[in-house]
C-alpha positions in Angstrom: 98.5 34.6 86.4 97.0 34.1 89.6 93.8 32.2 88.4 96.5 29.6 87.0 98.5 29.7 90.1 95.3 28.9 92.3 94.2 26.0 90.1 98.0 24.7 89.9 97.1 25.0 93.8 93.7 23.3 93.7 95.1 20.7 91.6 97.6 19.5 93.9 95.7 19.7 97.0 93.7 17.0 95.3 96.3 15.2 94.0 97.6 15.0 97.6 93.8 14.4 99.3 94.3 11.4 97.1 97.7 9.9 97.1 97.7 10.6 101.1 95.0 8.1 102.1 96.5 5.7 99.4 99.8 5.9 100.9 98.7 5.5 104.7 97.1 2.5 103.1 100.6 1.2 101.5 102.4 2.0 105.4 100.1 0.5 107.3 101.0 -3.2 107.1 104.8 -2.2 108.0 103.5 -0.2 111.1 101.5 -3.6 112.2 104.8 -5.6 111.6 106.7 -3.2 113.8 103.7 -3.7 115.9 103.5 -6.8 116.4 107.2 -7.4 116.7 106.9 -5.7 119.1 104.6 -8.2 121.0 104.7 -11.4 122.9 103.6 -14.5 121.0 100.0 -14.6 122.8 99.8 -11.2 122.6 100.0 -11.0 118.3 96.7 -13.0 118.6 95.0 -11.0 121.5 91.1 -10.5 120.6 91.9 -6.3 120.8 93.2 -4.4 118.5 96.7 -2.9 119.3 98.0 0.0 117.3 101.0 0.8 119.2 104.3 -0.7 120.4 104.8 -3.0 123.0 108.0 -3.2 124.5 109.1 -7.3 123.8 111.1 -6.1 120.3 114.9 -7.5 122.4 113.3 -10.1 123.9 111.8 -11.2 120.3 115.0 -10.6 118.9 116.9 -12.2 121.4 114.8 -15.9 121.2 114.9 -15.2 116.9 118.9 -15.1 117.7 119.5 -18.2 119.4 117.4 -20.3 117.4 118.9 -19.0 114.0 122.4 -17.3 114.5 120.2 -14.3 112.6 122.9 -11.9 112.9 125.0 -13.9 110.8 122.5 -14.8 108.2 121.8 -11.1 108.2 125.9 -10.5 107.3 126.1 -13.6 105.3 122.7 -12.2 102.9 124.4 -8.9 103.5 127.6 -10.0 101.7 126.0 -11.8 98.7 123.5 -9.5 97.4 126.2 -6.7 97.4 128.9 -8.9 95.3 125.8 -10.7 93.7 124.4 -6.8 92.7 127.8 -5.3 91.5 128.8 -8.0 89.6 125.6 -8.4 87.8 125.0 -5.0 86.9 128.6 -5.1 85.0 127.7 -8.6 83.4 124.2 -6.9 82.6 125.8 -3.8 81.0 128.4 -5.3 78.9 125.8 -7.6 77.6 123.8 -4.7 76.8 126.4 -2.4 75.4 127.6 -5.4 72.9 123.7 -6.0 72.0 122.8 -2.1 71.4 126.3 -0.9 69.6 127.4 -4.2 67.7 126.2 -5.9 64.7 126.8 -9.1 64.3 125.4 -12.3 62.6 122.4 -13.7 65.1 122.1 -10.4 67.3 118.3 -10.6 66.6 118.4 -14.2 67.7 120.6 -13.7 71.1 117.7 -10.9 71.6 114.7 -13.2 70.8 116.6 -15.9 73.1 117.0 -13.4 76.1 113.6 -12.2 75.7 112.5 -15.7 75.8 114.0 -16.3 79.0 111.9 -13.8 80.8 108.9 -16.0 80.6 110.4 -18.8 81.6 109.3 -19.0 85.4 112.4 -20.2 88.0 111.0 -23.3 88.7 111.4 -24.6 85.0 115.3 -24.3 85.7 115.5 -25.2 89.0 116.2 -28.6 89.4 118.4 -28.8 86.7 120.3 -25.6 87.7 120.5 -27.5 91.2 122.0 -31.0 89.5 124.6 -28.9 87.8 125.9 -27.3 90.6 125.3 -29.4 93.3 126.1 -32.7 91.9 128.4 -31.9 88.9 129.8 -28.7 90.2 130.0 -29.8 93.8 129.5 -26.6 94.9 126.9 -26.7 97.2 127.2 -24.9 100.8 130.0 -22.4 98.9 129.3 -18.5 98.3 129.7 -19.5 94.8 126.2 -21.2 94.5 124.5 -18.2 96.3 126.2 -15.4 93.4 127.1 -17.2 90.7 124.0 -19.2 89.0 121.3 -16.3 89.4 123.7 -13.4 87.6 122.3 -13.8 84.1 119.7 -11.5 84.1 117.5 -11.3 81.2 115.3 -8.3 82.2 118.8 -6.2 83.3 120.5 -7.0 80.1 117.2 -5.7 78.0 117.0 -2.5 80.5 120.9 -1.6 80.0 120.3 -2.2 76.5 117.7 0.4 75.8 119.7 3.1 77.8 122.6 2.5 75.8 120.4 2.4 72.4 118.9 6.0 73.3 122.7 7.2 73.4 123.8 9.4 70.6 126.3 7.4 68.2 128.0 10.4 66.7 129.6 10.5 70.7 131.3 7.5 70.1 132.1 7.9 66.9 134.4 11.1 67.2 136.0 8.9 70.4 136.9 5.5 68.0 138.2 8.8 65.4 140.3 10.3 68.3 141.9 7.0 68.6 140.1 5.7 71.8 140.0 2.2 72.6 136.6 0.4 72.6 137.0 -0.5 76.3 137.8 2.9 77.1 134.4 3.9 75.2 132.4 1.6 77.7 134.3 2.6 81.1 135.0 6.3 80.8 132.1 7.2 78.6 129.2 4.7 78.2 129.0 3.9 81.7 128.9 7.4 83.5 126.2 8.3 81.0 123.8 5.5 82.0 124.4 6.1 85.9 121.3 6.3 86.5 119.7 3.3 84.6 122.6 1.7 86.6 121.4 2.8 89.8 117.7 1.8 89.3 119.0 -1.5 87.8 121.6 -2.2 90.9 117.9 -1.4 93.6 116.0 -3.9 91.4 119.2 -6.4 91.6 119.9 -6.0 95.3 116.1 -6.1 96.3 115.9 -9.7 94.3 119.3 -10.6 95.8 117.9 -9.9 99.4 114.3 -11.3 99.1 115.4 -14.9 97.1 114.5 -17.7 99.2 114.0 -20.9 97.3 117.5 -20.9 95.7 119.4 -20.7 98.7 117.5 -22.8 100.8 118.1 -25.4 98.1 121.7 -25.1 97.5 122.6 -24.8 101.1 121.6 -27.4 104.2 124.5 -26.2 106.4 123.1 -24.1 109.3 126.2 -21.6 108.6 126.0 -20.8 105.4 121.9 -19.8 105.8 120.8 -16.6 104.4 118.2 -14.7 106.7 115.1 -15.4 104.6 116.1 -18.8 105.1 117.0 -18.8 108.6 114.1 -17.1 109.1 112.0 -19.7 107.7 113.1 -21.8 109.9 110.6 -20.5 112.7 107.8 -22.3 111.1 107.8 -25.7 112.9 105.4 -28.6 112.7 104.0 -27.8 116.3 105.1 -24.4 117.0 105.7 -21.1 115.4 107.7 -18.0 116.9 105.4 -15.4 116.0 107.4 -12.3 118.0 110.7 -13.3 116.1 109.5 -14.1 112.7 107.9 -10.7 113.1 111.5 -8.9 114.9 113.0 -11.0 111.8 111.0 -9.4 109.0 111.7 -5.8 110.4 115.1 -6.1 110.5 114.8 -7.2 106.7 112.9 -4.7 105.6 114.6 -2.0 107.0 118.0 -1.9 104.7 115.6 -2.2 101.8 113.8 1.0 102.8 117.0 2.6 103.4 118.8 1.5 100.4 115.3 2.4 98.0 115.1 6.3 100.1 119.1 7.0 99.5 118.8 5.9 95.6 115.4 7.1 95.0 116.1 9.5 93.0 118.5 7.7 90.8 115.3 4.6 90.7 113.3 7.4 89.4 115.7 8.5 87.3 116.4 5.7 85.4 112.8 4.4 85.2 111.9 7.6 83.3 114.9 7.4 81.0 114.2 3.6 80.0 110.6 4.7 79.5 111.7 7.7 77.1 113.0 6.8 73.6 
């Protein structure tokens, strides 16, 4: 027994001489953008190498705020990916639940259609996603055009479908013979069991939600209604660049991703495993 404890031992002290260096590797571009956010403009593009904080972050932040209203972009992107995230993952997982319990006539098609989709890249639909809600919709500049065209998704409908697939039958079957409704099956019983697909599925969601860029910066061309990947985009000039608040910008982006992928981590991993188990 303690020969295999001390190679268990051995085994992870390598497995962690390796992952270590690999994950220093993975933080060390987000230490240089709190770095350099950190840093005057001239400074960013000083000949020495700087490791460690400088102490311009407010002033950075301060010059990125009154050339974009960032704070409100930051509410307003805020706002959308959360309504954009929860009412996706429902649309996702009655989609799914109707394509993994039903039969019906052209199920396999509506599957071979949705599987389609995924390899049709976004800028195939663009412009004619645009003219329809722009032009015949007229709902450009509205929250409506942020949530409502990117809902469908293809890849969340598929992932809520296998997790409801590798759910025993026989558990809904004594429910319908016990005389409960078929919306009841999905809310009180279907749904808690995949909470964790669910949870992986709303990170994946919110994280597209947060980073999409092209979409909004289509659909809207009122400063107001600017999402903060747009607004900060908006930086870039023909003739000059503010380096120090693209850089304060892109920190205060990052950080609700890391904190909404560290509270759900476990949930992401989670429901990763149990869509890769069948």
């Amino acid at each position: 027994m303690r020969s295999k404890s001390q190679s268990l031992l051995i085994r992870q002290i390598a497995l962690h001489a390796v992952l270590a260096p690999l994950a220093l590797i993975w933080l060390f571009p987000l230490w240089m953008m709190f770095v350099f956010s950190t840093m005057p403009d001239n400074g960013i593009f000083s000949p020495e190498i700087v490791l460690w904080p400088s102490t311009n972050f407010v002033a950075n932040f301060q010059n990125l705020q009154a050339d974009t209203d960032f704070i409100g972009a930051m509410v307003i992107s805020v706002g959308v990916a959360i309504i954009y995230t929860i009412l996706s993952v429902l649309l996702t997982s009655m989609a799914g639940w109707a394509l993994a319990r039903y039969r019906f006539v052209g199920r396999s098609v509506v599957i071979a259609i949705i599987l389609g989709t995924i390899t049709l890249p976004f800028s195939v639909v663009v412009i004619p996603q645009f003219i329809m809600v722009a032009r015949e919709f007229k709902l450009a500049n509205t929250w409506v055009a942020l949530i409502v065209p990117p809902l469908f998704n293809s890849l969340g409908v598929l992932f809520m479908r296998q997790s409801f697939s590798m759910m025993p039958g026989e558990l809904f079957d004594a429910a319908r013979v016990e005389g409960v409704k078929e919306w009841q099956i999905f809310l009180r019983i279907a749904l808690p069991l995949a909470r964790p697909t669910m949870a992986a599925l709303a990170i994946i969601l919110f994280l597209h939600s947060w980073n999409n860029y092209l979409w909004p910066l289509l659909i809207n061309s009122r400063p107001g209604m600017m999402t903060a990947p747009v607004a900060l985009g908006t930086l870039i000039g023909l003739t000059k660049v503010s380096w120090g608040g693209i850089m304060a910008g892109a920190v205060l982006l990052t950080a609700p991703i890391l904190v909404v992928f560290v509270a759900l981590q476990r949930h992401f991993i989670a429901g990763i495993a149990a869509g890769a188990i069948k």
